[in-house]
ZABA-973274 format. One record per residue (C-alpha): residue in one letter; x, z, y. Coordinates in pm, 1 decimal. Example, Ala and Ser with C-alpha at 12.3 -4.5 7.8 and 13.67 -1.06 7.14 Angstrom:
2
rest A, xx 1230.0, zz 780.0, yy -450.0
rest S, xx 1367.0, zz 714.0, yy -106.0
END
This chain:
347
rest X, xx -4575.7, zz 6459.2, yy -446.4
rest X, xx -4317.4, zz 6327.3, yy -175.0
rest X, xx -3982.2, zz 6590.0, yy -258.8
rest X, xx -4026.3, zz 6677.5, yy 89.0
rest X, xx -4180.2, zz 7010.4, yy 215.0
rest X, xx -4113.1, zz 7339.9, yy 362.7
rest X, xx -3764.7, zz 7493.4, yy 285.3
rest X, xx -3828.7, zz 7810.9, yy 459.8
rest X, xx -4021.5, zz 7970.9, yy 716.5
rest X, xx -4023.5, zz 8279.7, yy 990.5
rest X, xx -4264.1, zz 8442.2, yy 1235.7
rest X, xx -4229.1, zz 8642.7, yy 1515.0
rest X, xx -4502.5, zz 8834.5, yy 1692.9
rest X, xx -4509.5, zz 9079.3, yy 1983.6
rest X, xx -4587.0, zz 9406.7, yy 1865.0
rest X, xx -4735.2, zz 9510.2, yy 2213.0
rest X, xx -5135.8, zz 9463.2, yy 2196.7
rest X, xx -5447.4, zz 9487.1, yy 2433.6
rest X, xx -5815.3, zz 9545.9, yy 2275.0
rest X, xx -6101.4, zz 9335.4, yy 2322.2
rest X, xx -6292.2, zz 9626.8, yy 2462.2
rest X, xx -6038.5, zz 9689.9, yy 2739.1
rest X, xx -6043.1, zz 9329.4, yy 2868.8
rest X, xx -6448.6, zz 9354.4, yy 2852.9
rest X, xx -6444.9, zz 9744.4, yy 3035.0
rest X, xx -6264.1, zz 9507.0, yy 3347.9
rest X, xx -6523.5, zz 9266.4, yy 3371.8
rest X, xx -6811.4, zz 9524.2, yy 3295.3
rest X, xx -6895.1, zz 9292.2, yy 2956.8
rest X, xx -7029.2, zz 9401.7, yy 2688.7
rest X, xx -6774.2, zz 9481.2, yy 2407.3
rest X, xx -6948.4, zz 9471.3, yy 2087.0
rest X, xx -7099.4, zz 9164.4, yy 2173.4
rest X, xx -6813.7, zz 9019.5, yy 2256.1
rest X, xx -6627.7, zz 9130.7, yy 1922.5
rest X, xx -6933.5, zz 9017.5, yy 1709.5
rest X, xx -6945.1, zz 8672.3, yy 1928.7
rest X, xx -6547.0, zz 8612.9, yy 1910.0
rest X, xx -6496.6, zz 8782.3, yy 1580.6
rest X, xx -6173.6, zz 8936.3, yy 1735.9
rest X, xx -6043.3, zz 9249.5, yy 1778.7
rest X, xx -5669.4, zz 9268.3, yy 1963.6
rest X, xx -5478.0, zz 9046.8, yy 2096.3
rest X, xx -5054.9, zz 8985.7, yy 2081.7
rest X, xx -4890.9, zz 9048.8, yy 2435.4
rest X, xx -4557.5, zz 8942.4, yy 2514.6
rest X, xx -4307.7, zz 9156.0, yy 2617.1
rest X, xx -4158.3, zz 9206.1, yy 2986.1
rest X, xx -3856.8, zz 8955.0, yy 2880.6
rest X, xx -4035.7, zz 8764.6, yy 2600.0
rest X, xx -4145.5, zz 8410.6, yy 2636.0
rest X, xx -4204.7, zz 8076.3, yy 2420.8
rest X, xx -3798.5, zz 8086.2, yy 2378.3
rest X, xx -3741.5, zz 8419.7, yy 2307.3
rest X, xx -4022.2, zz 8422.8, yy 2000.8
rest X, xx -3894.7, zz 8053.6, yy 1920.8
rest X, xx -3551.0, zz 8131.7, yy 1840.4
rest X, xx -3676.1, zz 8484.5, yy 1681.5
rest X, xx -3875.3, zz 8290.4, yy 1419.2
rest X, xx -3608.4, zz 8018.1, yy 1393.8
rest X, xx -3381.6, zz 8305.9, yy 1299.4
rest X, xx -3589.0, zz 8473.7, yy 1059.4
rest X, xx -3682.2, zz 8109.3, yy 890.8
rest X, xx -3258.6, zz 8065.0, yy 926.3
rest X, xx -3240.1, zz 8381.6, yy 749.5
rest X, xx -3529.7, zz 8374.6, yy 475.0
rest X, xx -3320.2, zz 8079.6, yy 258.2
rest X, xx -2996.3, zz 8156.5, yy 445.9
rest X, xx -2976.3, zz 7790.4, yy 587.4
rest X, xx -2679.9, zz 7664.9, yy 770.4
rest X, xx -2834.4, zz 7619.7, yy 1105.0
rest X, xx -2489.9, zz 7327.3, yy 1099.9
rest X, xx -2717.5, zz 7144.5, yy 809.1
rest X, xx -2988.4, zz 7112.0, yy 1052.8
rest X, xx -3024.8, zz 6764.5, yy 1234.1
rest X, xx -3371.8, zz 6781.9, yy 1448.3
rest X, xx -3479.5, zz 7072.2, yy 1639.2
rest X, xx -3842.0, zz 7012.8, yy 1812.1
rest X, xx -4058.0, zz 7309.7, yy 1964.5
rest X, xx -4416.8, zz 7268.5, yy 2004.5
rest X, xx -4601.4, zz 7491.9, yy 2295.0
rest X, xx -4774.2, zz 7450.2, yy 2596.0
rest X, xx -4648.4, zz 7733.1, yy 2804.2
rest X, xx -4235.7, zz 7638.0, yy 2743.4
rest X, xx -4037.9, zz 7815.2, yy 2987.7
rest X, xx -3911.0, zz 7580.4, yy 3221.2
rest X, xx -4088.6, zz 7230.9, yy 3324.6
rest X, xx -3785.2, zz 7034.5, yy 3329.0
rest X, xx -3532.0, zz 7227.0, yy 3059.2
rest X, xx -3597.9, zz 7198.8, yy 2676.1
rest X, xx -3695.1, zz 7498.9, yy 2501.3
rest X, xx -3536.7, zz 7325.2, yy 2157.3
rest X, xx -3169.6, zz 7314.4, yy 2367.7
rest X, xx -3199.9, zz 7690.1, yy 2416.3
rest X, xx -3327.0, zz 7739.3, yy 2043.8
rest X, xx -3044.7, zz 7538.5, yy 1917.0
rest X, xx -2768.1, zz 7724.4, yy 2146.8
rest X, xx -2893.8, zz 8057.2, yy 1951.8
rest X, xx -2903.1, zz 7955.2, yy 1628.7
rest X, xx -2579.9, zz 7828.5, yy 1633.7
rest X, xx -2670.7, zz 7473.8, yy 1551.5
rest X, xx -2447.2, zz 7191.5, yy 1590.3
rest X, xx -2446.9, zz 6955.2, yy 1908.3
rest X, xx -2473.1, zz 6659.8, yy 1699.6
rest X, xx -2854.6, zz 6668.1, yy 1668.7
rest X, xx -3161.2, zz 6516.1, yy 1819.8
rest X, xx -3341.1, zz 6777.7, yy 1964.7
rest X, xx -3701.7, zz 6788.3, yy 2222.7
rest X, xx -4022.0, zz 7010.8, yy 2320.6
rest X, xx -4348.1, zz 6863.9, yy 2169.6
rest X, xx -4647.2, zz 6902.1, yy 2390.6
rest X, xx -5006.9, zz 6871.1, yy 2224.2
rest X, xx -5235.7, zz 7200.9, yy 2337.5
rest X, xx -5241.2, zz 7442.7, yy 2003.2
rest X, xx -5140.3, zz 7151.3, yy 1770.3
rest X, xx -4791.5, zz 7057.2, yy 1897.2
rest X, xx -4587.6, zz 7270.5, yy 1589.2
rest X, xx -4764.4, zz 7055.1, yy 1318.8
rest X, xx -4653.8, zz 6755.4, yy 1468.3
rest X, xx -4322.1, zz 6880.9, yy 1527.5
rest X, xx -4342.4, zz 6908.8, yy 1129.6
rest X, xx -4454.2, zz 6564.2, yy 1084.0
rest X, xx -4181.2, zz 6405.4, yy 1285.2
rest X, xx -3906.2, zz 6664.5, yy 1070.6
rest X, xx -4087.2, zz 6492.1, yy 772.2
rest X, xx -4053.8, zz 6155.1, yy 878.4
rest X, xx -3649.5, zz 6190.8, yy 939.5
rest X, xx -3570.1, zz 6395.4, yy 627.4
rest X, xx -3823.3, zz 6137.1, yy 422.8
rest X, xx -3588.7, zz 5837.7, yy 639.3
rest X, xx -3250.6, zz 6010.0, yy 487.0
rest X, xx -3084.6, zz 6085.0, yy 863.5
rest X, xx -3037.5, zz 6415.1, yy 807.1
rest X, xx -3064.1, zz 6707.2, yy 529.2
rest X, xx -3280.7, zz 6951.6, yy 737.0
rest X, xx -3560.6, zz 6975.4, yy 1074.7
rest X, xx -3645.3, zz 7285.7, yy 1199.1
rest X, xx -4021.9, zz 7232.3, yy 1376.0
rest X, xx -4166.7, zz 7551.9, yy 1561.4
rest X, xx -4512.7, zz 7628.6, yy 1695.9
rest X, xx -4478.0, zz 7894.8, yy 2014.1
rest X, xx -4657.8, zz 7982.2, yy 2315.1
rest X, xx -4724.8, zz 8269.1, yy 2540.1
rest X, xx -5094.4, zz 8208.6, yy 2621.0
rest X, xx -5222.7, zz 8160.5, yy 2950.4
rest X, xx -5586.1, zz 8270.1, yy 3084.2
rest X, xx -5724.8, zz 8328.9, yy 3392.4
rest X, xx -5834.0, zz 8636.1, yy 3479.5
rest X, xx -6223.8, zz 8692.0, yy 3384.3
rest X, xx -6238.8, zz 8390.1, yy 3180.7
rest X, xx -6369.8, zz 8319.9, yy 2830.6
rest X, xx -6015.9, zz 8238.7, yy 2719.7
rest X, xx -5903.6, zz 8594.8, yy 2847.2
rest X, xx -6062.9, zz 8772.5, yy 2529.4
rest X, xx -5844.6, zz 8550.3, yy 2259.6
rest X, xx -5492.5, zz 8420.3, yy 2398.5
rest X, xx -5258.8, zz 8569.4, yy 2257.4
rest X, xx -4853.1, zz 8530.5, yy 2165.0
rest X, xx -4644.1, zz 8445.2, yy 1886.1
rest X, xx -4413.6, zz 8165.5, yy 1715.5
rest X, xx -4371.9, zz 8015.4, yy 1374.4
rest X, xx -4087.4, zz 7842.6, yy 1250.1
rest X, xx -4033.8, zz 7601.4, yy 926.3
rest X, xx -3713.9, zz 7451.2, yy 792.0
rest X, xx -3838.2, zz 7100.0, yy 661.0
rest X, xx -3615.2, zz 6907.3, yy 397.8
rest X, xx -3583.2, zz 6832.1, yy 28.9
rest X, xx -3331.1, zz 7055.3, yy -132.2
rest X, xx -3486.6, zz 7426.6, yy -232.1
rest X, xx -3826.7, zz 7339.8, yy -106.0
rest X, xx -4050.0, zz 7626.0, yy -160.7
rest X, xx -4386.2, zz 7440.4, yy -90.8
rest X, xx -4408.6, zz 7081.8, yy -166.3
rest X, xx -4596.3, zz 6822.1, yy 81.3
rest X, xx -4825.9, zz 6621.1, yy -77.9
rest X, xx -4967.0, zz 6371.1, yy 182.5
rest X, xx -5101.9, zz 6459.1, yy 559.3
rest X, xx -5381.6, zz 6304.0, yy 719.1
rest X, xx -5415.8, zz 6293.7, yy 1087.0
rest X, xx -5716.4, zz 6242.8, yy 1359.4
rest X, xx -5660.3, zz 6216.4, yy 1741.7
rest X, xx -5897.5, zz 6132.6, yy 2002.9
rest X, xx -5933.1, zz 6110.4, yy 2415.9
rest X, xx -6177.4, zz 6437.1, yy 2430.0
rest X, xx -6087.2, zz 6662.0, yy 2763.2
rest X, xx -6186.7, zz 6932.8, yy 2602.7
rest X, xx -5904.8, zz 7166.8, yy 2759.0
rest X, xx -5657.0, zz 7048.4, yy 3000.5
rest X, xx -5383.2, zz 7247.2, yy 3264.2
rest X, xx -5278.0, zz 6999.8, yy 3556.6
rest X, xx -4925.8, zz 7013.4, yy 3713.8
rest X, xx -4794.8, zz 7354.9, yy 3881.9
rest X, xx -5176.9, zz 7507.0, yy 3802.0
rest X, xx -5098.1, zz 7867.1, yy 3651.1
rest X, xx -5450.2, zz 7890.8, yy 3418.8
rest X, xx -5579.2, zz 7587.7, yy 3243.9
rest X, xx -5957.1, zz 7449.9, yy 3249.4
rest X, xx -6194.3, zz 7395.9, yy 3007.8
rest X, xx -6510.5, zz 7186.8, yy 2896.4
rest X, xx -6719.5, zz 7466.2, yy 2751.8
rest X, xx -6936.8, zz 7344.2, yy 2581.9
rest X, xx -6669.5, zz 7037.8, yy 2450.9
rest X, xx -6495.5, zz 7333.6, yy 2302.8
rest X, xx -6652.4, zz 7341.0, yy 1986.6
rest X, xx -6850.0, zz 6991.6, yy 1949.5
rest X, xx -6726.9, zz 6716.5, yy 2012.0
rest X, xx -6328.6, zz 6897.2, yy 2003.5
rest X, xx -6253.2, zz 7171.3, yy 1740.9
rest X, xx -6511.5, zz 7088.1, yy 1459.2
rest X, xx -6575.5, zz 6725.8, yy 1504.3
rest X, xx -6099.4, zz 6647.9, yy 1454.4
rest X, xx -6058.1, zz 6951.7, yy 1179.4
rest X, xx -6310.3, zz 6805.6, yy 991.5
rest X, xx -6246.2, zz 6417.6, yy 1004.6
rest X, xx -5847.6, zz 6490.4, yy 913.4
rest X, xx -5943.8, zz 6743.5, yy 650.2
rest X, xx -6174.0, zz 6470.5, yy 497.3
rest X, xx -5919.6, zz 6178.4, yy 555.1
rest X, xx -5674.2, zz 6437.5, yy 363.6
rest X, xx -5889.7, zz 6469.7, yy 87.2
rest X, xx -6014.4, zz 6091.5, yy 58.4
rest X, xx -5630.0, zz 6016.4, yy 38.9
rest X, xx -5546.4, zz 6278.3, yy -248.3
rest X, xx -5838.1, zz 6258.4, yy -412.5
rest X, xx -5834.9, zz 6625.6, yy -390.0
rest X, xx -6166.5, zz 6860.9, yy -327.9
rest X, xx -6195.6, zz 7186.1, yy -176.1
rest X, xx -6234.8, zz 7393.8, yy -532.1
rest X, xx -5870.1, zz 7225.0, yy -584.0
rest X, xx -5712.9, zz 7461.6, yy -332.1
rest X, xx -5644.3, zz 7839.1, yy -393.7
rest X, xx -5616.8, zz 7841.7, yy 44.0
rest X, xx -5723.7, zz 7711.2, yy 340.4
rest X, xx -5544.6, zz 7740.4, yy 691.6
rest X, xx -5716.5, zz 7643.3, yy 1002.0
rest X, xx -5624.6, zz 7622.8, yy 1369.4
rest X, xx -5790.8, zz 7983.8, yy 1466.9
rest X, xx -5895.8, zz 8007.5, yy 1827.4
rest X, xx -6099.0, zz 8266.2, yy 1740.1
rest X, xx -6300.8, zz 8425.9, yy 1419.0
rest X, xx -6604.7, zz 8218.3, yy 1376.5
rest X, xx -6509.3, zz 7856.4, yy 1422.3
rest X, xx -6236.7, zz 7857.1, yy 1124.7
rest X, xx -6507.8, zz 7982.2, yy 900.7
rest X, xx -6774.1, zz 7765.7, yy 1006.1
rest X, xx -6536.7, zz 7453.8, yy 977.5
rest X, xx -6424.7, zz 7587.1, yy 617.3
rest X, xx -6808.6, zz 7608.7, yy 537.3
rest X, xx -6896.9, zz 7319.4, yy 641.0
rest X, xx -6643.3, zz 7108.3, yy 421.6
rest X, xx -6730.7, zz 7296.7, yy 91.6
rest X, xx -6469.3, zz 7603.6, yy 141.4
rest X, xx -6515.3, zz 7947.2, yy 41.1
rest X, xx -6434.9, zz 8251.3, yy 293.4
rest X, xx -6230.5, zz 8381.4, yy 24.4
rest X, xx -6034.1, zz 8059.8, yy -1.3
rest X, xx -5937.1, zz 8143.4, yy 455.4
rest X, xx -5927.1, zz 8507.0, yy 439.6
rest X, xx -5515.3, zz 8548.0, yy 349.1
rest X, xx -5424.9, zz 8334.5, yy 680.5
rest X, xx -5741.0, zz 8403.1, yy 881.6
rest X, xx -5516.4, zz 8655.6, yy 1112.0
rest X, xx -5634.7, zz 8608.7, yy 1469.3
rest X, xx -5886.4, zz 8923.6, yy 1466.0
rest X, xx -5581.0, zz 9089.2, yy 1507.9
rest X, xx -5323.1, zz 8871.2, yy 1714.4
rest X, xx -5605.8, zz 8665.3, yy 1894.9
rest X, xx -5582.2, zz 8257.3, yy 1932.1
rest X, xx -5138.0, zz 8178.9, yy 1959.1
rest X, xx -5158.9, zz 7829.7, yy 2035.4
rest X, xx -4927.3, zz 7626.6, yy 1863.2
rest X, xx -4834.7, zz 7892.6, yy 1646.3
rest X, xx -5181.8, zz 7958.9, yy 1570.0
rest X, xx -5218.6, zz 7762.3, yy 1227.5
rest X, xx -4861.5, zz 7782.1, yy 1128.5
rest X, xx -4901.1, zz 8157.9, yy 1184.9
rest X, xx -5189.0, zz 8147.9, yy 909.8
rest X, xx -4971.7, zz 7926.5, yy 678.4
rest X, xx -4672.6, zz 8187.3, yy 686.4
rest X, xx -4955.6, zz 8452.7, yy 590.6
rest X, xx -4988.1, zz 8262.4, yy 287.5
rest X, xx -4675.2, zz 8132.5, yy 187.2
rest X, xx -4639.3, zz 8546.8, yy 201.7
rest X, xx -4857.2, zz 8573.1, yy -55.2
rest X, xx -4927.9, zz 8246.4, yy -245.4
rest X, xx -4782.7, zz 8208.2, yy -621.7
rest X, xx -4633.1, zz 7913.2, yy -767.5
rest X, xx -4841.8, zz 7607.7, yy -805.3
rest X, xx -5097.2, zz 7712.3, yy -611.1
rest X, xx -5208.0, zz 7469.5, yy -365.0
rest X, xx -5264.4, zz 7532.6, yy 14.3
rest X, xx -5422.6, zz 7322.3, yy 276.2
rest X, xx -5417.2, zz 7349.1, yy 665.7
rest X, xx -5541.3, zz 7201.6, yy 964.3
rest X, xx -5475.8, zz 7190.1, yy 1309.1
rest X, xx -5617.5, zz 7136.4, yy 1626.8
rest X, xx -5497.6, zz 7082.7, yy 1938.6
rest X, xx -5701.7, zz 7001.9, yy 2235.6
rest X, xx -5720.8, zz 6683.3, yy 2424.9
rest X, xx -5784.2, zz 6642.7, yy 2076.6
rest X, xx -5659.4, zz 6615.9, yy 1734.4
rest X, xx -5575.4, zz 6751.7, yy 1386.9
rest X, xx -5323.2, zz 6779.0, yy 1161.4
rest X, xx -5381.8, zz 6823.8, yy 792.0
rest X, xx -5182.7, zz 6881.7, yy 553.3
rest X, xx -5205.0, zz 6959.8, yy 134.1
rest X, xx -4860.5, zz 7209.3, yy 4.9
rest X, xx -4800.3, zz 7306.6, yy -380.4
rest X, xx -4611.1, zz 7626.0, yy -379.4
rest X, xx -4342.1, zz 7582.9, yy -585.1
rest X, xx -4085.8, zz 7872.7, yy -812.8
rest X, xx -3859.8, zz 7896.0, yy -533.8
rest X, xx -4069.9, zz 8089.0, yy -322.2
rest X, xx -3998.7, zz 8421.6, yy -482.4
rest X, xx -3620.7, zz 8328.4, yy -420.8
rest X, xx -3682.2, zz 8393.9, yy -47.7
rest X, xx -3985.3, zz 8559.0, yy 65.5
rest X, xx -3877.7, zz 8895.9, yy 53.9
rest X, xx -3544.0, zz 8822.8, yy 285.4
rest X, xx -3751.1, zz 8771.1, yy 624.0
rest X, xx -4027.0, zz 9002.7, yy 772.5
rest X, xx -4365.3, zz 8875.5, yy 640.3
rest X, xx -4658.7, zz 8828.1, yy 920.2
rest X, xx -4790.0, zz 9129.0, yy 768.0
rest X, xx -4517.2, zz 9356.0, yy 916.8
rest X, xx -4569.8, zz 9220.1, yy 1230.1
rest X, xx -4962.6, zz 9400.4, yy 1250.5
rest X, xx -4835.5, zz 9747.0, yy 1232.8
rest X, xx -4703.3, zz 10025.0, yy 1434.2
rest X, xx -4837.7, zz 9809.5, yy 1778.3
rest X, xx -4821.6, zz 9960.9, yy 2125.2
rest X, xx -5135.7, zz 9913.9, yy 2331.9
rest X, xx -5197.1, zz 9816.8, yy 2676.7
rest X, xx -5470.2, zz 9888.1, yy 2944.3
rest X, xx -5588.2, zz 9634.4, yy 3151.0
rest X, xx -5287.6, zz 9705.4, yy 3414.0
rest X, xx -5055.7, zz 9670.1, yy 3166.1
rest X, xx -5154.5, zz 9356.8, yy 2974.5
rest X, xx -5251.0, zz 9199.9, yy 3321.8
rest X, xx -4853.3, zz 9315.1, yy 3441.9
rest X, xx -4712.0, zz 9193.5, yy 3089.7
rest X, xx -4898.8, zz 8814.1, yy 3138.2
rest X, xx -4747.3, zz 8787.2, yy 3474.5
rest X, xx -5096.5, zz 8834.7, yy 3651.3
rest X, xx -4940.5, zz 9063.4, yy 3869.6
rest X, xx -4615.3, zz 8955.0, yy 4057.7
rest X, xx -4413.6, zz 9272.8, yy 4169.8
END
């Protein structure tokens, strides 16, 4: 155990939605093939005036609230996303601004695809672990870009995540983190393009399966721990199958994903995706029980990390809206309407 770990946590998630078989009526596909091939129902769509900064500082509140932090304690503010509102403007300025954190901290956007909250963590880690300051607040958030008619259209999806990382109260203990990164253009967006690219075929071999399973390993060589020794498993979702085909592989159970497995109903949020699944948990984990998760960002790498759920959990969970109130009571969109809501059609 390192005394480090996750102090608190929030989510936010739009509550309008589009279904899978309205994106598939528009492009004359097939819808239960689609569903069966994606395993995903609905998707989150953002709001009119939402963005990655609006959902970032909504989590970041909710995490604020959950263990009633003083946002003044915090010393590091870092937002992961690829779809941050401005090019040149930090997202983690605007964050701090709301929160009503001090202007004596360091503060940046993290940019790594779907994986750029977890490393957000790791760097809130590394300070806290280094003494500079008593709390880090890292946050996963995007609003999901696809181009219209693509493969990625059925699955993106928004939503943010937000974890207060120190030492004092820690509700779910770190226990080591393993990491894997690799040049694999698997998925890539160039400069002032609206939609980003991908490989295809890259998507799932040699990207997604081949980095969640080499840090997951390297997690497990390093604590010596084995899949039967965790009561969950998180892993970056972008969509149904691949989580559960990655858990399989390694020796999990489906029973061991299906508390955080969330996108059949949100889709694939980026770099919220994972931490997403991990807030699912922490919703309903007990104390001691052990939780791992993964990440995986394309261009490509992974994030693992091993968590023991400590007492103080039931101190705080109930003080914050748990992902679970965030699936109910959603407005749906037709096609017009999501395509209007993503910005694919400029009044």
């Amino acid at each position: 155990m390192t005394g480090i770990g996750i102090v608190s946590y929030g989510v936010y998630i739009p509550s309008y939605r589009v279904r899978v078989e309205e994106i598939a009526k528009q492009w004359g596909e097939n819808p239960e093939i689609i569903k069966s091939g994606l395993m995903v129902e609905e998707k989150s769509v953002p709001d009119l005036d939402e963005d990655t900064a609006t959902m970032a500082v909504e989590a970041a509140r909710a995490a604020i609230r959950r263990a009633r932090v003083n946002p003044r304690d915090i010393g590091a503010i870092y937002v992961g996303s690829e779809s941050h509102p401005y090019a040149v403007k930090p997202t983690a300025t605007i964050v701090g601004a709301a929160i009503g954190a001090s202007n004596y901290i360091t503060a940046a956007d993290f940019e790594f695809a779907c994986k750029a909250g977890t490393a957000a963590i790791q760097t809130c880690m590394g300070l806290v672990a280094l003494k500079k300051m008593r709390y880090g607040l890292a946050i996963g958030a995007d609003v999901s870009q696809s181009r219209p008619g693509d493969a990625l259209e059925y699955t993106a999806g928004a939503g943010g995540a937000a974890y207060v990382i120190g030492e004092d109260g820690v509700i779910a203990e770190l226990e080591d983190y393993a990491s894997f990164t690799s040049d694999t253009p698997d998925f890539w967006r160039r400069d002032l393009q609206k939609y980003p690219s991908h490989g295809g075929r890259f998507t799932g071999e040699p990207a997604y399966f081949r980095h969640i399973i080499s840090a997951t390993k390297e997690l497990m060589e390093k604590t010596g721990l084995q899949p039967a020794d965790f009561d969950y498993a998180v892993f970056h979702q972008p969509n149904g199958k691949f989580p559960l085909k990655a858990a399989k592989s390694l020796g999990f159970r489906a029973e061991q994903l299906k508390p955080g497995l969330v996108v059949n109903r949100i889709g694939n949020t980026y770099s919220a995706s994972s931490l997403i699944g991990l807030a699912a948990v922490l919703d309903v984990a007990l104390p001691g029980q052990r939780i791992l998760m993964t990440s995986f960002g394309s261009g490509a790498g992974s994030d693992s990390f091993a968590f023991t759920v400590t007492d103080a959990i039931h101190e705080i969970r109930a003080k914050a809206p748990r992902v679970e109130d965030f699936l109910s009571g959603c407005k749906y969109l037709d096609y017009a309407g999501y395509a209007r809501h993503q910005g694919k059609i400029k009044l």
